[in-house]
C-alpha positions in Angstrom: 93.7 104.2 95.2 91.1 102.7 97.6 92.1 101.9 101.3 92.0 98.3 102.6 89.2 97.8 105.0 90.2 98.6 108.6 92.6 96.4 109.8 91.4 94.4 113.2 94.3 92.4 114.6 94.4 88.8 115.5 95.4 88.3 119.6 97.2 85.5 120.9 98.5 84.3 124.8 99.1 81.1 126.1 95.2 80.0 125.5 95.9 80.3 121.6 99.7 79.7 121.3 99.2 76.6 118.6 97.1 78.8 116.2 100.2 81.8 116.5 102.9 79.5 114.8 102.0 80.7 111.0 103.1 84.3 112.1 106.8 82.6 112.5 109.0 85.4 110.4 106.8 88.0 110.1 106.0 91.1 112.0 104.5 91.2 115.3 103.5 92.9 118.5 104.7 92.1 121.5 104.1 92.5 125.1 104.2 91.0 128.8 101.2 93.3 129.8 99.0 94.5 126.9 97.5 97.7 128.9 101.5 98.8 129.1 102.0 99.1 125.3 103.5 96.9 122.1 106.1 96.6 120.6 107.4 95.1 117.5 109.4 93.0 116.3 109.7 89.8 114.2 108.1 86.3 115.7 110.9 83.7 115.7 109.2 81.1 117.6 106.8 79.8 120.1 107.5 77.8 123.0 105.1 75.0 123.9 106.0 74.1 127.5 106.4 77.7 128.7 103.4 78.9 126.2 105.8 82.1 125.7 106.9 84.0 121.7 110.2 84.3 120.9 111.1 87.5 119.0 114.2 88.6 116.6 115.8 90.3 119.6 116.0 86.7 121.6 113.2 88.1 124.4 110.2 85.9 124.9 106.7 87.5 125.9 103.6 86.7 126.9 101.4 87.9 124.0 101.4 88.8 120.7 98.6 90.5 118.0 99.2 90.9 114.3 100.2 94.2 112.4 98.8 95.3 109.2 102.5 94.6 107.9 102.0 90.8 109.5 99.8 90.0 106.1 100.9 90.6 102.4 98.3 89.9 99.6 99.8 87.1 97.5 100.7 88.2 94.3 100.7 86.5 90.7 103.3 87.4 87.6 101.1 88.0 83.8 103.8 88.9 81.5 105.9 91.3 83.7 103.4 92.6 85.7 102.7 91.6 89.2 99.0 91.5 90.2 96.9 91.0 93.7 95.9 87.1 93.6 92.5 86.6 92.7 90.1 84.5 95.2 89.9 81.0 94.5 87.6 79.8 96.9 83.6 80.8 98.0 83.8 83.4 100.7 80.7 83.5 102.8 77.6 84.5 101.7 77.2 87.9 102.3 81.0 89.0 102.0 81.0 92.0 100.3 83.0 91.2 96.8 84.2 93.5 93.7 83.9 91.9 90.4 86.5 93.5 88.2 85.7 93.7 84.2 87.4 96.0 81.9 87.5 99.2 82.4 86.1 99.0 86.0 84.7 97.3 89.3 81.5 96.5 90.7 80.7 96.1 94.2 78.4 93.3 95.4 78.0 90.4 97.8 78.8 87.3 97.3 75.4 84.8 96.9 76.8 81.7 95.1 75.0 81.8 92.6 76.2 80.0 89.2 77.2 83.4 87.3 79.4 84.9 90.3 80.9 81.4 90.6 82.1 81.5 87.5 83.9 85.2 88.3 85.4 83.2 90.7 86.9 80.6 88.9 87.6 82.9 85.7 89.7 85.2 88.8 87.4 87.9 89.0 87.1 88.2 92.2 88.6 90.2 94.6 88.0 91.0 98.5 89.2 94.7 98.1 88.2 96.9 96.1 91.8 98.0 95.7 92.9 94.7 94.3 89.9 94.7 91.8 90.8 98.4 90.5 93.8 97.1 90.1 93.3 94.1 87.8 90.7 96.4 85.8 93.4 99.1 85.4 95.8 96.7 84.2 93.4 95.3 81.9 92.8 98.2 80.3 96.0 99.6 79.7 97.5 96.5 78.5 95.2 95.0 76.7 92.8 96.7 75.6 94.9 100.3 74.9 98.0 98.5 73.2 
């Protein structure tokens, strides 16, 4: 399997608190002094007045960044099979795609144009090339080798 791209984590303090609340239950770093080290732990909540994250273990900190862990891929069920979600909406131009057909994956960038547009909306589409390989191995051994 193909790597995800390199992970670049999202940093947040008392300047950014608001954005950090859609983290609340997942993974997290934490510290009161980034240069000191991070640690983890899960995000229970963010204090407005003190500006301060609340983690599993009841401390509260001064900053937080994401984790690789802090995102999972949604997923959608064909049959019994779990699958990487397809994109459903225009990334930028320029945002390097993979097209998925049977039997294998194609690397491009997306334009717009009217025939990738209709990869996306047909969910052909895929941000990693990972999830793509994936959908184009599953196609071929359900569907076209049974």
């Amino acid at each position: 399997m193909t790597e995800e791209k390199t992970f670049e984590p999202e940093n947040f303090s008392g300047l950014n608190w608001r954005e950090a609340k859609k983290f609340i239950g997942r993974t997290v770093g934490f510290s009161d002094n980034p240069d000191d080290g991070w640690r983890k732990d899960i995000l229970l909540n963010v204090e407005k007045q003190k500006n301060h994250f609340q983690t599993a273990s009841e401390l509260h900190f001064d900053y937080i960044r994401t984790y690789p862990e802090t995102y999972k891929h949604p997923t959608i069920k064909v049959g019994d099979t779990e699958l990487p979600k397809p994109e459903t909406e225009a990334p930028e131009k320029k945002t390097k795609i993979w097209e998925w057909y049977p039997g294998g994956i194609l690397k491009s960038e997306w334009t717009g144009d009217p025939i990738v547009q209709n990869l996306l909306e047909t969910g052909r589409i895929h941000l990693t090339q990972e999830r793509a390989q994936t959908w184009a191995d599953w196609w071929e051994n359900t569907v076209i080798n049974n």
